[in-house]
Backbone as numpy.savetxt, mean C-alpha at the origin, in Angstrom:
# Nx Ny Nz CAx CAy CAz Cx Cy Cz
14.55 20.98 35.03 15.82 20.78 34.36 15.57 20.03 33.05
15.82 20.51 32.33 15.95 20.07 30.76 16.97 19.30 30.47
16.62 17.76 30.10 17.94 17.23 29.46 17.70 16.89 27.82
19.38 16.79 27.56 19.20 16.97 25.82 19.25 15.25 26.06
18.73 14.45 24.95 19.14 13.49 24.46 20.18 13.01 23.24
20.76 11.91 22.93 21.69 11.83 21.56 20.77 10.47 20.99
19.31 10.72 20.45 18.54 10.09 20.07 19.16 10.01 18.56
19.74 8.72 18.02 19.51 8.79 16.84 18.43 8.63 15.58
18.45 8.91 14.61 17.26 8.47 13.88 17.12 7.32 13.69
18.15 6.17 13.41 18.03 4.83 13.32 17.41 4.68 14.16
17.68 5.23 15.76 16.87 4.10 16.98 15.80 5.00 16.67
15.32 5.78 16.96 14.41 6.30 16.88 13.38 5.66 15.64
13.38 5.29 14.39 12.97 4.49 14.06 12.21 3.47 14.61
13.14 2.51 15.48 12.98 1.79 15.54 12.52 2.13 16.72
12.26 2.68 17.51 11.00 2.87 18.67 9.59 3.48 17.76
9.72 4.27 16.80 8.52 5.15 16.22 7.67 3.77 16.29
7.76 2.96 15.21 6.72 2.07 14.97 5.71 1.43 15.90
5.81 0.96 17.60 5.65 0.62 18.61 5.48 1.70 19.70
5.91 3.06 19.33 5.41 4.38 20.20 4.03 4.91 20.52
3.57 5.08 21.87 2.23 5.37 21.75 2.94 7.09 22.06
1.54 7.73 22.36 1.35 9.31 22.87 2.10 9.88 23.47
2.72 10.81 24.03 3.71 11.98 24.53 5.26 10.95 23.47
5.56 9.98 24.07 6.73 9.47 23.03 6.89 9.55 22.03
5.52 9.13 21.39 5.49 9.33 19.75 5.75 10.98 19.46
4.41 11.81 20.03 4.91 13.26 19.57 6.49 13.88 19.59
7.16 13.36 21.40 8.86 13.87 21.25 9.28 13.02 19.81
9.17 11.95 19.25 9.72 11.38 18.10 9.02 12.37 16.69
7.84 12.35 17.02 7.75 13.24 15.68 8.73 14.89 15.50
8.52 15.25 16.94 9.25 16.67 17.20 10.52 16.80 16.66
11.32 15.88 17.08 12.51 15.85 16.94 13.36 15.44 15.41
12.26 14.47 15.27 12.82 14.09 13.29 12.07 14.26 12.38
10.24 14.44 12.30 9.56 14.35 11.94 9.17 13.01 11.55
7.43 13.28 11.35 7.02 11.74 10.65 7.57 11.08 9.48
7.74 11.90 8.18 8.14 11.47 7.28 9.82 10.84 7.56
10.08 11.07 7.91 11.76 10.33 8.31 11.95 9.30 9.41
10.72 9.65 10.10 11.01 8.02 11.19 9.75 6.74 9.96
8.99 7.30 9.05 8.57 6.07 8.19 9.66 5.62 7.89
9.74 4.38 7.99 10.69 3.08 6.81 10.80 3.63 5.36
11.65 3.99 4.81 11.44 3.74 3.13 12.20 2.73 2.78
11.96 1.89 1.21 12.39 0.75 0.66 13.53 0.60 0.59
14.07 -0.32 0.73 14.99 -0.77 0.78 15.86 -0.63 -0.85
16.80 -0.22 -0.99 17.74 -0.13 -2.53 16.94 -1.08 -3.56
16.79 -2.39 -3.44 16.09 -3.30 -4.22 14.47 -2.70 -5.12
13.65 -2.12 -3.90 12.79 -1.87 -4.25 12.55 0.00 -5.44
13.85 0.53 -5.26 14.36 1.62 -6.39 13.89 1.66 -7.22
13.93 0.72 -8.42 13.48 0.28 -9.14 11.71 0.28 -9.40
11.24 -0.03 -8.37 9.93 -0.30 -8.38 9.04 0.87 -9.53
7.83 1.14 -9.82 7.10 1.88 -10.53 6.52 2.78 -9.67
6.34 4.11 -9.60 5.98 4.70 -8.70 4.39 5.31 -9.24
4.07 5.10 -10.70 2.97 5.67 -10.63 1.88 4.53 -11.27
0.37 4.83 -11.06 -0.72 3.63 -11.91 0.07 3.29 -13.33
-0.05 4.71 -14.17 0.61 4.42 -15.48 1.62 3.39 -15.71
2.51 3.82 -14.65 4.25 3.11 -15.15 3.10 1.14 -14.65
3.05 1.04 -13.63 2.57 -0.61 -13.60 1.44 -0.58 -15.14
0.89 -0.13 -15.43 -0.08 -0.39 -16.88 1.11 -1.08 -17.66
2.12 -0.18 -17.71 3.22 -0.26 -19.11 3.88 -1.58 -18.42
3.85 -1.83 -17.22 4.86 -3.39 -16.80 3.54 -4.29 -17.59
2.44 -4.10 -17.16 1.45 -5.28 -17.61 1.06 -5.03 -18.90
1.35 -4.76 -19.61 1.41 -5.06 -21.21 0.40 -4.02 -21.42
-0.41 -2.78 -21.09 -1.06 -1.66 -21.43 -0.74 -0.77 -21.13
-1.66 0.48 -21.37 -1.52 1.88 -20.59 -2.71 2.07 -20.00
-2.55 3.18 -19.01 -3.55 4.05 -18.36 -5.08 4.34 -19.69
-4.39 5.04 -20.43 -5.32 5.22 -21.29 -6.06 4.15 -21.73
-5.61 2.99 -21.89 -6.85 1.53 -22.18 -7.30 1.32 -20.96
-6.49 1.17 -19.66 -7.43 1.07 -18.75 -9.09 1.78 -18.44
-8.80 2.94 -18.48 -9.52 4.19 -18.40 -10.91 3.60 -19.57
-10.48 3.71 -20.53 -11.66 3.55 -21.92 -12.35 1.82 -21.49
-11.55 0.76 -21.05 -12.05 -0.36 -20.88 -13.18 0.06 -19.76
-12.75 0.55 -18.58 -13.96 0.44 -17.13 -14.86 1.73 -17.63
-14.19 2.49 -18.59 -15.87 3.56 -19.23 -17.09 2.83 -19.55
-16.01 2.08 -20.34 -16.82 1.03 -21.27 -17.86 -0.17 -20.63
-17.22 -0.47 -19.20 -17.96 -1.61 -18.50 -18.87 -0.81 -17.66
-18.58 0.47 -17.41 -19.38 1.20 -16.82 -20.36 1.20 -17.21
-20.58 2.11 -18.56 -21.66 2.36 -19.29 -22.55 0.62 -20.19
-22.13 -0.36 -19.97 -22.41 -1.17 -20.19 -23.81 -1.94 -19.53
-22.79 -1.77 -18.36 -23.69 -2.18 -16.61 -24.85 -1.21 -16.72
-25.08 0.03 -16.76 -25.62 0.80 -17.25 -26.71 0.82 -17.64
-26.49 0.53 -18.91 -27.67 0.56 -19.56 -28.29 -0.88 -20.18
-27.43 -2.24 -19.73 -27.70 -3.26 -19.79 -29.01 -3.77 -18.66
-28.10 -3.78 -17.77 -28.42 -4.19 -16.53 -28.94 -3.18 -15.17
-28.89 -1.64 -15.84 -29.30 -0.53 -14.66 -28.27 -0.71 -13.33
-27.61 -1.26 -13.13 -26.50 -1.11 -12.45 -25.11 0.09 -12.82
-25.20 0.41 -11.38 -24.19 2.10 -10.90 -23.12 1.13 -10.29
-22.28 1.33 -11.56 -19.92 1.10 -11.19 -20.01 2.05 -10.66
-19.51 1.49 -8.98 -18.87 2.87 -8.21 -17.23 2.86 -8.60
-17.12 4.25 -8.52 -15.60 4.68 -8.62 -14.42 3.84 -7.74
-15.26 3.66 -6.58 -13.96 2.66 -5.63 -13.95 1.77 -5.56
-15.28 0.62 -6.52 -14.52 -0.40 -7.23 -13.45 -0.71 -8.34
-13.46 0.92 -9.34 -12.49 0.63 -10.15 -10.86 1.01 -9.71
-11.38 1.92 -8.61 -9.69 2.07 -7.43 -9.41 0.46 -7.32
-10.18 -0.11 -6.85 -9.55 -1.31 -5.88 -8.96 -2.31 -7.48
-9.75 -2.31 -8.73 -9.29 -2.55 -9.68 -7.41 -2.02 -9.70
-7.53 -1.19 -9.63 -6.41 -0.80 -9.94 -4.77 -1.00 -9.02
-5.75 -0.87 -7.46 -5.09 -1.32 -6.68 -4.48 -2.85 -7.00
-5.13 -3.63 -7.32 -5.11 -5.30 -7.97 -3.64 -4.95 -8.75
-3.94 -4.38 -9.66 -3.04 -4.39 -10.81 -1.43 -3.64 -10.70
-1.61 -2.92 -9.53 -0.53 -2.11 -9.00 0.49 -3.37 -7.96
-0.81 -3.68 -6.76 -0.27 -4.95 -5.89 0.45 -5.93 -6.92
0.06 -6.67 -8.21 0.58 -7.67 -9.01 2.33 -7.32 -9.53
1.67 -6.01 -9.81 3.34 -5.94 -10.76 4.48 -5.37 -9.29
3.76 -4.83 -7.96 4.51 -5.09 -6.79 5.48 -6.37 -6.62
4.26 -7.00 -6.61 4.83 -8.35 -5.78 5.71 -9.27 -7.32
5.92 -8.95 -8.12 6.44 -9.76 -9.88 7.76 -9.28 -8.90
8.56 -11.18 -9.31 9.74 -10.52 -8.90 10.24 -10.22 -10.70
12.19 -10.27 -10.19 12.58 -9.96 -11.78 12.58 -10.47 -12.64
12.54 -12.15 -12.53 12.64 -13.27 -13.55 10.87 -13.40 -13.58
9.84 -12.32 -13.46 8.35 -12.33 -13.98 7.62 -13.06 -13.74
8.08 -13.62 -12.12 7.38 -14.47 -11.39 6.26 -13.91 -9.96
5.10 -13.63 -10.48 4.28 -12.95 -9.09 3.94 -14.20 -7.87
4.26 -13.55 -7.05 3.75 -13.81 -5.53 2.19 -13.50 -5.41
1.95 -14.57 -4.87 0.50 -14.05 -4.60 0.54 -15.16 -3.37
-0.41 -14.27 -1.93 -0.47 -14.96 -0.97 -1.23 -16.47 -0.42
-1.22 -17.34 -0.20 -1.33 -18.78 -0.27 -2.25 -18.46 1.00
-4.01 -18.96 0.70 -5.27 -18.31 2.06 -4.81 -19.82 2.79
-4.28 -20.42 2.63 -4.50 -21.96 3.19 -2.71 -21.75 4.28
-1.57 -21.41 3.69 -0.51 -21.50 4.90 -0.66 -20.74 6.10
-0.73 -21.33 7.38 -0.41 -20.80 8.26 0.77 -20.11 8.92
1.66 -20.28 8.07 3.44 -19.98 8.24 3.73 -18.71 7.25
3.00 -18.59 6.23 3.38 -17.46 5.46 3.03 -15.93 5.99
4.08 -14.99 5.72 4.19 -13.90 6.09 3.27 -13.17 4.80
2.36 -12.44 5.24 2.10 -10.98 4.61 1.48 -10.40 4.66
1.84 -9.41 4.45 2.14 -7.64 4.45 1.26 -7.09 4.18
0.77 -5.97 4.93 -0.49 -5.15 4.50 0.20 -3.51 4.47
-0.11 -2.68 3.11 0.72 -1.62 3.65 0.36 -0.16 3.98
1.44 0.27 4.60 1.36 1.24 5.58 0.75 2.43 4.53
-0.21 3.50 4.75 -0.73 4.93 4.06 -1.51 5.62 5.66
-1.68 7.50 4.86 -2.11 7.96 5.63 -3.38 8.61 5.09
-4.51 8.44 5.17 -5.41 9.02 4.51 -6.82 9.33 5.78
-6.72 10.77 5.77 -7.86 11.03 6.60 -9.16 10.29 6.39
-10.04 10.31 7.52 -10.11 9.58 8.63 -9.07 8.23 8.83
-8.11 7.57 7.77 -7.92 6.44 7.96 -6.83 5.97 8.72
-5.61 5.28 8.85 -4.39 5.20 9.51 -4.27 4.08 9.47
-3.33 3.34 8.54 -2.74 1.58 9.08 -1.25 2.68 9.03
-1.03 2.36 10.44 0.19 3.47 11.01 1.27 2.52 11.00
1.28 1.47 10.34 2.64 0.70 10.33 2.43 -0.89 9.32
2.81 -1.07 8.45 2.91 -2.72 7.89 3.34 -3.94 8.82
2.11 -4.65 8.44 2.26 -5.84 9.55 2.01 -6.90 9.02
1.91 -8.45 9.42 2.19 -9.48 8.80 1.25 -10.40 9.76
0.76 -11.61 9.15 -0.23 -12.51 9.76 0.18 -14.23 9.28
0.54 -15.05 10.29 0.53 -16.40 9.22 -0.57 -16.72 9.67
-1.95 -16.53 10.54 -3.05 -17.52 10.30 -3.80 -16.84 10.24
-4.18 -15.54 10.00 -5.45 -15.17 9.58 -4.69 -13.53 8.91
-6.05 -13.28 7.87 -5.87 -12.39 7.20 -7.88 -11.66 7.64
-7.28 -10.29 8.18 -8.70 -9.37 8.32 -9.23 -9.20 7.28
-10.36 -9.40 7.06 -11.19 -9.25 6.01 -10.91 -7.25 5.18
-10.98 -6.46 6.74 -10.46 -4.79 6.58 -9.32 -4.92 5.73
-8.29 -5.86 5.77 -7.39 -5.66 4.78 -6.93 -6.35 3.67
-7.47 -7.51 3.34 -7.98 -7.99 2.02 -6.46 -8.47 2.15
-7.10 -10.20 1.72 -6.09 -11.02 1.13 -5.41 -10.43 -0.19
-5.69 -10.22 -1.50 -5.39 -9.50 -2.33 -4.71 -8.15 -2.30
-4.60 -7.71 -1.42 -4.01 -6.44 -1.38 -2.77 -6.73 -0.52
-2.09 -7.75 -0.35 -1.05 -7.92 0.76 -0.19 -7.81 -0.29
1.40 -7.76 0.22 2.75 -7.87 -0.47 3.54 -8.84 0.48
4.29 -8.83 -0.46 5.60 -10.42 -0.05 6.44 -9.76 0.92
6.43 -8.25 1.22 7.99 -8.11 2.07 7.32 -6.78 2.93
7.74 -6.73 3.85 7.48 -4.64 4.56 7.69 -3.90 3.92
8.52 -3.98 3.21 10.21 -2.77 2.31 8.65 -2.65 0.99
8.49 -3.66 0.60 7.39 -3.37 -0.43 6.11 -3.52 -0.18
4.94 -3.56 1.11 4.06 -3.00 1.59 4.56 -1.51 1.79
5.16 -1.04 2.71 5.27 0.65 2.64 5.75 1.19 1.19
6.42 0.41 0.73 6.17 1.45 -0.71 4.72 1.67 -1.21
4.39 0.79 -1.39 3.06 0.62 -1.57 1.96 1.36 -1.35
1.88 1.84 -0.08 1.22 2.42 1.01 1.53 3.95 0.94
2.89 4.09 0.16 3.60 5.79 0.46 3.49 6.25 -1.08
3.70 5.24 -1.98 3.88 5.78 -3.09 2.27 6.06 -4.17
1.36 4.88 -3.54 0.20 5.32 -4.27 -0.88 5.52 -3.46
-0.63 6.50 -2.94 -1.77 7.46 -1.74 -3.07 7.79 -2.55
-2.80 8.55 -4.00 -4.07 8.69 -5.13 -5.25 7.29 -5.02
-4.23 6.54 -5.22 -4.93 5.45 -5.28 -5.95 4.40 -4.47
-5.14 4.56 -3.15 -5.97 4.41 -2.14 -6.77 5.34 -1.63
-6.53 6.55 -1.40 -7.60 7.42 -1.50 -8.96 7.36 -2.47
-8.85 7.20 -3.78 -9.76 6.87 -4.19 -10.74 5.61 -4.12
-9.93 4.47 -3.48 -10.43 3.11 -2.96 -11.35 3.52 -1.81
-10.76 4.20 -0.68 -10.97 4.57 0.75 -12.46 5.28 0.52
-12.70 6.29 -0.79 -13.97 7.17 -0.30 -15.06 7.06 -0.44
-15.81 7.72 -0.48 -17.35 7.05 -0.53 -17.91 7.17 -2.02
């Protein structure tokens, strides 16, 4: 006997995050993944959705970025015989993306305090083969080294943006 349920997506939500196997799949079945993820909250609207647009919040563009790490590239290079890997200049970028994240509006950045034990933050949620942080989560006394003090955000609403909106980016951090 088959019964229907009147699962809404709100609750459903709010079981996805904490769902293991056969539950999780009926939750994906029924609404899909992309709609039981969290998206930001109205506030975070606003936010920059691409590398470029954060360049232009921090007083450059993409294009100086780009010519500056050529430039340190080929520097290292032929100075010093040292090889810039590509997913140090991701995680560069990641830096610079996380900063103008966490800037609130009056141009004040958050950055996480390694010494409080009471402070909340955020590591955020992406999906990138082999990888999976399948949900944003929060720590007041320790921060995993796997997810880097520097890469946290002040709120969930802006870890999953984070996590959803610059997939390029972490992908290029993530590979070899």
């Amino acid at each position: 006997m088959k019964t229907e349920t009147n699962l809404t997506l709100e609750d459903a939500r709010k079981f996805y995050s904490t769902a293991t196997g056969d539950f999780k799949s009926y939750l994906i079945s029924k609404f899909t993944e992309d709609a039981l993820i969290p998206k930001p909250k109205k506030q975070e609207s606003s936010l920059p959705t691409t590398f470029a647009e954060c360049c232009l919040k921090l007083g450059t563009t993409e294009e100086s970025f780009n010519v500056m790490w050529t430039d340190v590239k080929r520097l290292l290079q032929e100075k010093y015989n040292v090889e810039l890997s590509e997913n140090t200049i991701a995680y560069e970028k990641l830096k610079m993306i996380c900063k103008v994240l966490n800037t609130d509006e009056n141009g004040c950045v958050w950055s996480p305090d390694p010494d409080s034990t009471t402070e909340q933050r955020w590591f955020p949620y992406f999906y990138f083969t082999p990888f999976r942080f399948g949900d944003s989560s929060y720590h007041y006394e320790n921060v995993w080294t796997s997810c880097g003090l520097c890469l946290c955000s002040k709120s969930k609403s802006v870890a999953n943006f984070f996590g959803t909106h610059f997939t390029k980016e972490w992908e290029e951090f993530l590979k070899k």
